[in-house]
N, C-alpha and C positions, 0 to 999 in steps of 0.2 A: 215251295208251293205258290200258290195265286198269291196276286197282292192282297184281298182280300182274306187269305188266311194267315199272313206274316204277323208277327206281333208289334203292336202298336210304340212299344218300348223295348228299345236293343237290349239282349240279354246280357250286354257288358257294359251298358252305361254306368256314369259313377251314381245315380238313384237305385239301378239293379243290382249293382254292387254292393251298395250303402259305405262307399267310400268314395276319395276323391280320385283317386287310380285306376277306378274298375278293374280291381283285384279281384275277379269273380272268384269264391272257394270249388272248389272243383265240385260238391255236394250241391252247388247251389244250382247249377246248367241244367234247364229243363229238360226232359227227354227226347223231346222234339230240335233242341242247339242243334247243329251240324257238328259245334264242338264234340260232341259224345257218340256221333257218327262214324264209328271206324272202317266204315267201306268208305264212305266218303272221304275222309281224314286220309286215310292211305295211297287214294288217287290223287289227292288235293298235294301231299307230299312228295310225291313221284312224279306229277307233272310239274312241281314247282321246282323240283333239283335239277332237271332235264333241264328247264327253264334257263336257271341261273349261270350251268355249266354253258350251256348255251351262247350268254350273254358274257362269260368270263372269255371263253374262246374268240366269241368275235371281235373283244376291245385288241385281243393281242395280235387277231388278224387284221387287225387296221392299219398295224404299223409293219408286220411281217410277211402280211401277206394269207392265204390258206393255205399254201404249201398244198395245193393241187397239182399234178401231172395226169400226165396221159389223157388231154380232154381230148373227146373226140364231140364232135355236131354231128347229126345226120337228120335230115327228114325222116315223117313216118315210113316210107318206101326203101332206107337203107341208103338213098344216092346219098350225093355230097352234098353240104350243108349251102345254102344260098341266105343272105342276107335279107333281113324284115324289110318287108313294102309295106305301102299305103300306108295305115293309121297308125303302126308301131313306132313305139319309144325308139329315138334314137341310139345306137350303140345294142340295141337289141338284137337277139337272134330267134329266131324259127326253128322249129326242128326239137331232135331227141338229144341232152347234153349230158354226158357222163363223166366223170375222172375217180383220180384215186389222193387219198391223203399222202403223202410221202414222208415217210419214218415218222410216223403216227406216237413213238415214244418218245425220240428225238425232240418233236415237240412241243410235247410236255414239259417232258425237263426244260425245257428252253424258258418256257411259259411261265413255269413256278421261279423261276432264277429270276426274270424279268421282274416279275410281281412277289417275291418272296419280302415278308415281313417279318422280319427276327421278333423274336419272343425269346426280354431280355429280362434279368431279375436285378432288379433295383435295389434289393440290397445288399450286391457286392458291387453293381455298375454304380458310381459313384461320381462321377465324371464326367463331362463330355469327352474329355481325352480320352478315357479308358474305354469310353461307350465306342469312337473311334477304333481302337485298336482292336476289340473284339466284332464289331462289325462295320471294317471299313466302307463298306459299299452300301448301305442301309439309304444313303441320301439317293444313291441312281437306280435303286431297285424298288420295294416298296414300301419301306421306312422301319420304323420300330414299335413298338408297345411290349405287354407284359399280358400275361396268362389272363390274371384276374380280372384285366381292362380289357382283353380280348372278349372271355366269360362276359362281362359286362355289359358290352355291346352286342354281344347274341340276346341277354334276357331281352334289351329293349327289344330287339328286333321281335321277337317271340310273342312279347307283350302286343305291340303294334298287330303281327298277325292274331293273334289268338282275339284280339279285340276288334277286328277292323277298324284299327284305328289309323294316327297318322303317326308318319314319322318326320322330323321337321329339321331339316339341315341348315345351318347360317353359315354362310361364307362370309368374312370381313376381312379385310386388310388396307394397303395401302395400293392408290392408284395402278401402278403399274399390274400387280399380283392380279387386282379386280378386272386388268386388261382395259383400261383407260390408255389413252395414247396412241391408237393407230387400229384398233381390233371395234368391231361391234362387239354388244353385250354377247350373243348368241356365242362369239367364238371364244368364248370367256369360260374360265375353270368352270362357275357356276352353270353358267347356261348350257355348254357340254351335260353336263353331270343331270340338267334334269332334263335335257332333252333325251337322252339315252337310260335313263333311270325311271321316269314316271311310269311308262305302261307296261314294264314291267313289274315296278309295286302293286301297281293297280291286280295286275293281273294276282297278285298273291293275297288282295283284297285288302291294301295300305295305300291310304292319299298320302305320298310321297310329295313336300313342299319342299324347295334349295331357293332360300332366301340370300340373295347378294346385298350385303349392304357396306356400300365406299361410295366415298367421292372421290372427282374428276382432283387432278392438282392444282391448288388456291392460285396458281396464275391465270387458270383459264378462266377463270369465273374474278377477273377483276383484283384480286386480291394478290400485293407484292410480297415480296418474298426476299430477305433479307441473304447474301450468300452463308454467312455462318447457321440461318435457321433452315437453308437447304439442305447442310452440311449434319444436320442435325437429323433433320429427315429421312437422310440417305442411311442412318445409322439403324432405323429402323425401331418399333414400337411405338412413334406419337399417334400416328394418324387413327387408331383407334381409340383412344380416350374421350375424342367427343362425344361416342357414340355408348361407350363403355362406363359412362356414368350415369346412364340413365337406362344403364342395359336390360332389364325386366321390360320398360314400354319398348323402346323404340328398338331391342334387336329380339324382344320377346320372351315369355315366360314359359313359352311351349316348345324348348329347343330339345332336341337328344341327340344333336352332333352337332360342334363348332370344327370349322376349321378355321385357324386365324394363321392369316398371313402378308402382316405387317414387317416382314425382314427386310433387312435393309436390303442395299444397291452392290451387286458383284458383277463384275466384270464377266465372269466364268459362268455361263448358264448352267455348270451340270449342278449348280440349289445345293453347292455344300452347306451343311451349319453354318449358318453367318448369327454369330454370337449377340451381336451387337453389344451396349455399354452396359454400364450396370445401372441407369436411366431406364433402359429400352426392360430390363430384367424384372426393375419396380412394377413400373406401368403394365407389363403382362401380370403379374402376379395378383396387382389390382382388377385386371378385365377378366383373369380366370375366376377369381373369386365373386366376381360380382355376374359371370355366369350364372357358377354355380349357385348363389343364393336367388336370382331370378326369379324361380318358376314354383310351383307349387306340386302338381303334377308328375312335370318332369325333370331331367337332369341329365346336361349334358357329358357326351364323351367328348373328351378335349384333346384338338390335333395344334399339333406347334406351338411353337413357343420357346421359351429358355427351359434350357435341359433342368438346370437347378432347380427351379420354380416347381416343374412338372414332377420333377422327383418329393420335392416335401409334400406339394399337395397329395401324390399318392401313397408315401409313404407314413405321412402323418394323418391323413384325412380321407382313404380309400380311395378319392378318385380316379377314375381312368382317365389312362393320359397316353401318348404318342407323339410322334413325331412321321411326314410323311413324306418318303419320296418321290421321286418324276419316271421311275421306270427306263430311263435312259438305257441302264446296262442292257437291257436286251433290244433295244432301236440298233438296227442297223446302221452302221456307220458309210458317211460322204466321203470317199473319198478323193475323188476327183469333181471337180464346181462341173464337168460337164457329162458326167455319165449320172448325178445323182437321179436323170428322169427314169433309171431301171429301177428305183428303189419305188417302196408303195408311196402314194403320196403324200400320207404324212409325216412321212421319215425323211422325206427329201429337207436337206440341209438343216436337218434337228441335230444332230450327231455329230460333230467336225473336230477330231482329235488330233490333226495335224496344225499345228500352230500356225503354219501359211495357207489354212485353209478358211479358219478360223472368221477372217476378216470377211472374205467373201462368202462364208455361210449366212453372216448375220448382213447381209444387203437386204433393206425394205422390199424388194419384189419378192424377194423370199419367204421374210418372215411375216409379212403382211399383207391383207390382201382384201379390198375392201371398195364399197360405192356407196353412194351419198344417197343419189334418187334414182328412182328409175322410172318417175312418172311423168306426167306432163303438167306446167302452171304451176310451178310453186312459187310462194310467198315472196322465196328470198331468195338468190340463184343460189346451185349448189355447188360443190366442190366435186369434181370428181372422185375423190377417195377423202375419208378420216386422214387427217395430217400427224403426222407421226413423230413423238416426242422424243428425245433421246432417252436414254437407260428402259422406255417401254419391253414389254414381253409380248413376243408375238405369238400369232393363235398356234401356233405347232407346239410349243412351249406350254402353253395355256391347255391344250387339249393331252398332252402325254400328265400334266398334272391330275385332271381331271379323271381322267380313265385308271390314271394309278390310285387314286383316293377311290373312283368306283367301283373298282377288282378288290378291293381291300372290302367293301362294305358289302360285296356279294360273296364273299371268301368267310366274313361273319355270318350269311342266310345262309350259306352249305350247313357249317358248322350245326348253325341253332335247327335247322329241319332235321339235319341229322339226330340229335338230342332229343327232338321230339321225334321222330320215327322208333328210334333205338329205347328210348322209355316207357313210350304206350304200348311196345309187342308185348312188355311183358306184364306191366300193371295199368295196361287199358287205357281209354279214352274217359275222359279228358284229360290231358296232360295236368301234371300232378302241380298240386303251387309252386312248392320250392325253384320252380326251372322258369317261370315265368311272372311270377308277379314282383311288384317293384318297390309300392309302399314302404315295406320296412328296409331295401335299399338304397333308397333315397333319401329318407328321411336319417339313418348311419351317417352317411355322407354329409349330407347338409347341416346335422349338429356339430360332425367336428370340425366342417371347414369356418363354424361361427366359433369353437373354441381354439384354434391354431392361435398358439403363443408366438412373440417375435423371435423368442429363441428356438421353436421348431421351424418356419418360415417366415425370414424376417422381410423381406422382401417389400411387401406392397406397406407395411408399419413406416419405411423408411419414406416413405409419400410426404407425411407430415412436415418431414425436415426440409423436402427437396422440392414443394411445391405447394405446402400448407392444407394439403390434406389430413381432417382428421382422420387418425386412427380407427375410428369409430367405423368409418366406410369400408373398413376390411371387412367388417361383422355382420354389417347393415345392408340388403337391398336399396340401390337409390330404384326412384322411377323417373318419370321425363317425358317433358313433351316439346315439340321441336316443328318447324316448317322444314329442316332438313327433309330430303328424301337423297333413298329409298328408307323405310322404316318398317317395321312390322306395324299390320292394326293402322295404315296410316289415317283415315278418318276420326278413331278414336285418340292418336298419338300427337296430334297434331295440338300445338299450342291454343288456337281456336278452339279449340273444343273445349279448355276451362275457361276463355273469355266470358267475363259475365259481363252481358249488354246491358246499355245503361234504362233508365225509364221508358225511356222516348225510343230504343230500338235501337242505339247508336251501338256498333260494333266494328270489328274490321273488315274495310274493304279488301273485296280481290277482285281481281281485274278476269275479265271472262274472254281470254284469248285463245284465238282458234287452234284445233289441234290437227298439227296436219297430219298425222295418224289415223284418226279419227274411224273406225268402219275396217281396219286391217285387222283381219288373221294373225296368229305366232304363225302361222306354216307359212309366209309369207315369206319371212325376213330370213328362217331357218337356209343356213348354206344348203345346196346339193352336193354327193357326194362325185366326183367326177366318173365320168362312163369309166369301166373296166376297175374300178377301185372297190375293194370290200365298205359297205353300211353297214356297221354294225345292227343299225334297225332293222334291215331286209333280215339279216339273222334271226333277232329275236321275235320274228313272226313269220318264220318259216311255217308252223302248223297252222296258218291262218292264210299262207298262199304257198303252196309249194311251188308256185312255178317261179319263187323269188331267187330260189337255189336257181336254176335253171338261167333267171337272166344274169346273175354273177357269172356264173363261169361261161356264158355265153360270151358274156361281155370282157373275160379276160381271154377268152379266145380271138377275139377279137384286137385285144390288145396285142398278144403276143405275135400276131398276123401284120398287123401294121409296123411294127420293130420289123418283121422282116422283111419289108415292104422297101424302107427308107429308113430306120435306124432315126427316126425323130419322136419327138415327144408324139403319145394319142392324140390329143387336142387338134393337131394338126392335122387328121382322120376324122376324125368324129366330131371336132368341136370344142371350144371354153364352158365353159361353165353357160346354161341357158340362166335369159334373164329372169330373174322376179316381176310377175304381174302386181300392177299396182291397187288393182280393181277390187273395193270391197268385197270381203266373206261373211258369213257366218249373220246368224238373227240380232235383228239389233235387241232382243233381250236376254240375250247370250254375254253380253257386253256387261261391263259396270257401270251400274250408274255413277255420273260425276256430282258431286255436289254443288248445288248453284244458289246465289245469295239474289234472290228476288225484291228486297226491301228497297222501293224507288228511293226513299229516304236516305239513305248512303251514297255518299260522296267522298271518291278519293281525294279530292282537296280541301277536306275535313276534320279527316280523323286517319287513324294507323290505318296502315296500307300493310296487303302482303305483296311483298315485290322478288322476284329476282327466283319464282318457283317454276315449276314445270305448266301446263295446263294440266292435265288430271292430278293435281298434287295428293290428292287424297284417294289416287289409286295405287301407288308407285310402293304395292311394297317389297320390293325385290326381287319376285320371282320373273322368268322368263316370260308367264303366262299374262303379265299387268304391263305389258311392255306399251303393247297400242292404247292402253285406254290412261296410262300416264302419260302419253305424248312426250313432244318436243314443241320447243318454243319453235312459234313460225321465224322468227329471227335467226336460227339455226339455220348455219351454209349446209348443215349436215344428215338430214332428217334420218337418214337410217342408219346412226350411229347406235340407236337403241337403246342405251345407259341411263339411269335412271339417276343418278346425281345432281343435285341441285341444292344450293345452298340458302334457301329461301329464309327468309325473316320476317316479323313485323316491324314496320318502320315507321318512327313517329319524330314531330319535335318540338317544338313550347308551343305551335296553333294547335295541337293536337289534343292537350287534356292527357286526364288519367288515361292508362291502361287497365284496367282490373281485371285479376283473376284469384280462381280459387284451388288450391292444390290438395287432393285426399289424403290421408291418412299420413300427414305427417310422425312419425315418428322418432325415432333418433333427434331430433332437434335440428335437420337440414336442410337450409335454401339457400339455393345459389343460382346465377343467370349468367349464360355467355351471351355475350355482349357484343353488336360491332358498333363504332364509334368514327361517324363520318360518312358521308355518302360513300357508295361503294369504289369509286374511282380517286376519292382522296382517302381514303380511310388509312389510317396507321399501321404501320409493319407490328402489330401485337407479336410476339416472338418467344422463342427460349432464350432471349437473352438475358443480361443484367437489368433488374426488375427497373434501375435509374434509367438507362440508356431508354426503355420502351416509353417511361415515362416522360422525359424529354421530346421522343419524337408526337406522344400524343400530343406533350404540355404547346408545341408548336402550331399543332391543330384548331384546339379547343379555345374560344375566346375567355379571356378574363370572367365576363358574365354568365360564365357557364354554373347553371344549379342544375343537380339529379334529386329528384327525390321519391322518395318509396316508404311504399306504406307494409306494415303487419296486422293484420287487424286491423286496421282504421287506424293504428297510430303511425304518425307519418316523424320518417327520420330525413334530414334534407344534409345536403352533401354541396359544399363548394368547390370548384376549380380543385386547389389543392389537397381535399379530402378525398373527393372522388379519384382522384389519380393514384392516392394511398392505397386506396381499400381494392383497386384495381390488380388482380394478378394473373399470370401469362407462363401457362404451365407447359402448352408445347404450342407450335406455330398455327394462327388459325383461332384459339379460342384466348378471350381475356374475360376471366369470372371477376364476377362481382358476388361474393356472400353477402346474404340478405338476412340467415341464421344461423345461427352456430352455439346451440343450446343440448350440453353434452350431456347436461341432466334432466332433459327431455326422456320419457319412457313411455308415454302413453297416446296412442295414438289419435290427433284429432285433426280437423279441418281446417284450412287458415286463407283466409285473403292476402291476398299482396298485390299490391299494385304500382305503377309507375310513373315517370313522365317526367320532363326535361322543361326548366324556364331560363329565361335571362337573356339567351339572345337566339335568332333565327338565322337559316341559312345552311346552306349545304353541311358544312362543318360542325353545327351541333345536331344533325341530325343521330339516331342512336335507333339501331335495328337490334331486336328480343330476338335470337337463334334458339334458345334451349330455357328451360326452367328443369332445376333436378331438386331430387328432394329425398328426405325419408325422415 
């Protein structure tokens, strides 16, 4: 109806509800819902399966191709087809364009092999080995889960449509997996995934959010790196724990899909199970659990990890769980480094099973491909391309992940429309609760992953022994706040935001540097797909322009005409890739606003400083869509690198005075701060190593006169030279906590001060930057 006759209050909010789920009771939907609309309801399901089928088809014609033949062009008059003049798209054609699919069942099968997800039973698969032997291929097709976790991830889905609500996916892992090293964000598992995925949630009426949050590798940001804490990294599971202890703020409490993909470093791209230690086994078991206690609302489905882990969680505590592969088995394979330009583009040198191929498949022109600027006057000069890190994943890699994790989660919408079409023929509209509300599945869930004993999942308990975690944080949501980006909520997540300023105004400075982003588009930065190649998105809005069928296959006509032209790549016909315009878009109140510190009264050579962040640091929270209004440092050789990583802190040192802040709803009895110690260019290798060894290199740093002290409430405990090095621990490379509480007989939730600051002596080396405060 009119906006004037729409209801002021969503008939599925949680006030409409009278819950916090908006578990509407099917009795409760006014007559007027669209819910209760079965003409509606049955069109809305019929164009959404078309929809999705749609969308699973094109991921697989990206890399195989449409398996069209017999195209013919003709103009409206029947003669032969002539090539677009004047204003048309390059690579365009004129005329009337028809073909045929070729073994239309062929395929299929081909399609479901490529993307097939075994649906296994956990309690005779017991194993990784065993899980191996009954589905060897599960890592190169499209991975595993179980019935119930399947089930599972249909209700969210169900729930998200039947509520217009959102569904909120977290990517995290480590550098490489996040496509650091040589790849823009764009061409990165996340930014795939929601470039290709948003408007078709939208269209199902789900704000669809894919939050990425990783950092860059602590070399490039200043920070040394010991070879055994490399060596450690490679093994796989640290690099999420900084984020995974505070995982309710800063990866968010509104998630209903993780994918974590922290695995170590292998040689072999086809992403077999890399096990990693029984370190890396802990530390997941901690980051799933302190998912799962996160959110209130909701509850995630959990992709990757250690096979073990995933098994107790679901078999002791119902969670759904999986593991995900890359779709490789059905990429065409390279076989020769100079015929692979017949292959579709983005199969070319993915696939290389011959071992003397192997090398020159993974040459950087191949696997990477990328520009710095394309504007004119920048800041800093730039780089022709992202410089390109060893063991990095290049975007061919990065996008056959993403589209296998995206077939997989349109493979659960078939499913769940189907559940709903198939329920309401026969007992009507609204869909019945049982099929789609959540509250009392989540709240199953979340009670027993707080009672899991050591002897059902002993895993993250073993924390305490291996890095002085208490136990308690298996059971406990922490929360946190951080200058890190990217974050969920980052204005609200942001260590700043418990800063309590003093009488007089005084708080922490940030420096207001320009962003040379600043006024760009996402459609900007977004690659082009090359002339004569399948867009998956031209697909998924066929019924919004049909003449998009018409320039594919125009354009693969085109393609196959130029092969027989000269037997050379298209590009050398038609063109490389057209540049990116640099010219602002869109309204500037379309933008985010940034947050700006107007108090003349602040001086960075006064008080704590935030140093070492992004400019929009309090826009950066991982999605694709916050890319321009998080910027890049003008300092940056690389501006269209895109990545949102930045290891920001506040930094203070004996001129600076207290820090004060205040943390909510302490609970559990837990404070703790990671810590860096030292300007960022001396600062100490903090490590996984022998807690003496780290010690020594800081005790080298830190003068004699060094005192830390910190307060709880107003009582202040102070720490010398040797104390503070004590109470100093260095649980994986990157972070050294400092507990501030550790009070196990804490049960009631209240509010608590704490605060900081450093005396005795000055100078680069007593300097001490706050990264994180966690708590519960």
């Amino acid at each position: 109806g009119a906006a004037d006759e729409r209801p002021a209050e969503p008939y599925t909010s949680p006030a409409a509800a009278g819950n916090e789920f908006s578990d509407v009771g099917e009795e409760d939907f006014p007559d007027e819902a669209w819910q209760v609309d079965a003409v509606y309801v049955n069109h809305f399901l019929d164009a959404g399966e078309k929809l999705v089928r749609r969308g699973q088809e094109a991921m697989f014609g990206v890399f195989v191709g449409l398996g069209i033949e017999n195209v013919t062009v003709s103009n409206h008059g029947g003669e032969e087809m002539e090539e677009s003049a004047g204003g048309e798209e390059e690579g365009q054609v004129s005329g009337q364009v028809s073909g045929q699919i070729r073994d239309p069942n062929q395929r299929l099968h081909d399609r479901l092999q490529m993307f097939h997800l075994a649906e296994i039973d956990l309690a005779t698969v017991t194993t990784s080995e065993y899980l191996a032997l009954k589905e060897p291929h599960w890592h190169t097709k499209g991975g595993w889960t179980t019935q119930r976790s399947f089930d599972g991830l249909e209700r969210r889905l169900l729930h998200a449509m039947m509520t217009n609500g959102n569904f909120t996916i977290v990517i995290t892992g480590n550098w490489r997996n996040m496509g650091y090293g040589g790849n823009h964000v764009w061409q990165a598992m996340a930014g795939k995934m929601e470039v290709l995925l948003t408007e078709l949630f939208q269209r199902l009426g789900v704000t669809l959010a894919v939050r990425a949050v990783g950092l860059p590798p602590l070399e490039k940001e200043g920070l040394s790196v010991t070879p055994l804490e490399a060596a450690g990294l490679n093994v796989g599971g640290r690099e999420t724990l900084v984020h995974a202890m505070g995982w309710s703020s800063i990866l968010g409490g509104d998630v209903d899909m993780v994918i974590w993909e922290d695995d170590g470093v292998d040689d072999d791209e086809t992403n077999k199970e890399r096990k990693g230690d029984e370190f890396s086994a802990q530390l997941f078991d901690f980051f799933a659990r302190q998912a799962l206690l996160a959110g209130t609302s909701h509850l995630p489905f959990l992709w990757g990890g250690n096979f073990h882990v995933l098994r107790n969680l679901h078999q002791y505590a119902d969670v759904d769980v999986g593991q995900l592969g890359n779709g490789l088995f059905g990429v065409p394979e390279t076989t020769k480094e100079e015929l692979a330009y017949t292959l579709p583009w983005a199969s070319q040198y993915l696939k290389c099973e011959k071992d003397q191929l192997k090398t020159a498949c993974r040459k950087e022109e191949y696997q990477f491909q990328s520009r710095c600027w394309t504007g004119e006057g920048s800041a800093t000069p730039q780089l022709d391309r992202i410089p390109i890190l060893p063991t990095a994943v290049g975007w061919r890699m990065q996008q056959a992940k993403a589209y296998t994790a995206a077939y997989n989660l349109l493979a659960a919408l078939l499913d769940a429309m189907d559940t709903w079409s198939e329920r309401t023929i026969y007992e009507g509209q609204p869909l019945t609760d049982e099929y789609w509300h959540i509250g009392e599945y989540i709240t199953n869930i979340r009670e027993k992953v707080k009672a899991l004993t050591e002897e059902d999942a002993p895993h993250c308990f073993q924390l305490e022994k291996s890095i002085k975690l208490p136990n308690r944080l298996c059971r406990n949501a922490l929360k946190g706040r951080t200058e890190y980006t990217p974050r969920a909520n980052p204005m609200e997540t942001s260590i700043r935001s418990i800063v309590v300023p003093s009488e007089t105004g005084a708080t922490v400075a940030e420096t207001n540097e320009m962003n040379p982003l600043e006024g760009m588009a996402v459609d900007e930065f977004v690659d082009n797909v090359p002339a004569g190649e399948v867009d998956p998105l031209e697909l998924l809005h066929l019924e919004k322009n049909l003449r998009l069928r018409e320039r594919y296959l125009g354009r693969r006509w085109l393609r196959t005409t130029s092969r027989t032209r000269d037997n050379k790549n298209i590009s050398q016909w038609l063109g490389s890739l057209p540049d990116k315009k640099s010219s602002p878009k869109g309204n500037e109140n379309d933008r985010p606003l940034q947050r700006r510190l107007e108090d003349p009264s602040i001086r960075t050579s006064n008080g704590w400083q935030l140093l070492h962040s992004l400019p929009g640091n309090d826009n950066c929270d991982g999605t694709l869509a916050s890319t321009a209004s998080c910027g890049v440092s003008p300092s940056s050789s690389c501006y269209l690198e895109g990545h949102q990583g930045a290891r920001g802190g506040i930094w203070g040192d004996d001129t600076t005075g207290w820090l004060n802040m205040k943390v909510t709803e302490m609970e559990c009895g837990y404070v703790a701060l990671n810590l860096e110690i030292g300007g960022r260019k001396v600062r100490h290798r903090a490590a996984n190593v022998r807690k003496l060894e780290s010690e020594r290199l800081l005790s080298n740093k830190l003068p004699d006169e060094f005192v830390f002290e910190y307060s709880v409430d107003n009582v202040v405990s102070t720490l010398d030279k040797p104390q503070f090095l004590e109470r100093l621990e260095y649980p994986v490379p990157g972070m050294t906590l400092l507990t501030l509480v550790n009070d196990e007989a804490s049960t009631t939730a209240k509010d608590v001060s704490i605060g900081v600051r450093v005396r005795g002596c000055s100078g680069v080396e007593c300097q001490i930057g706050l990264t994180h405060v966690y708590w519960c």
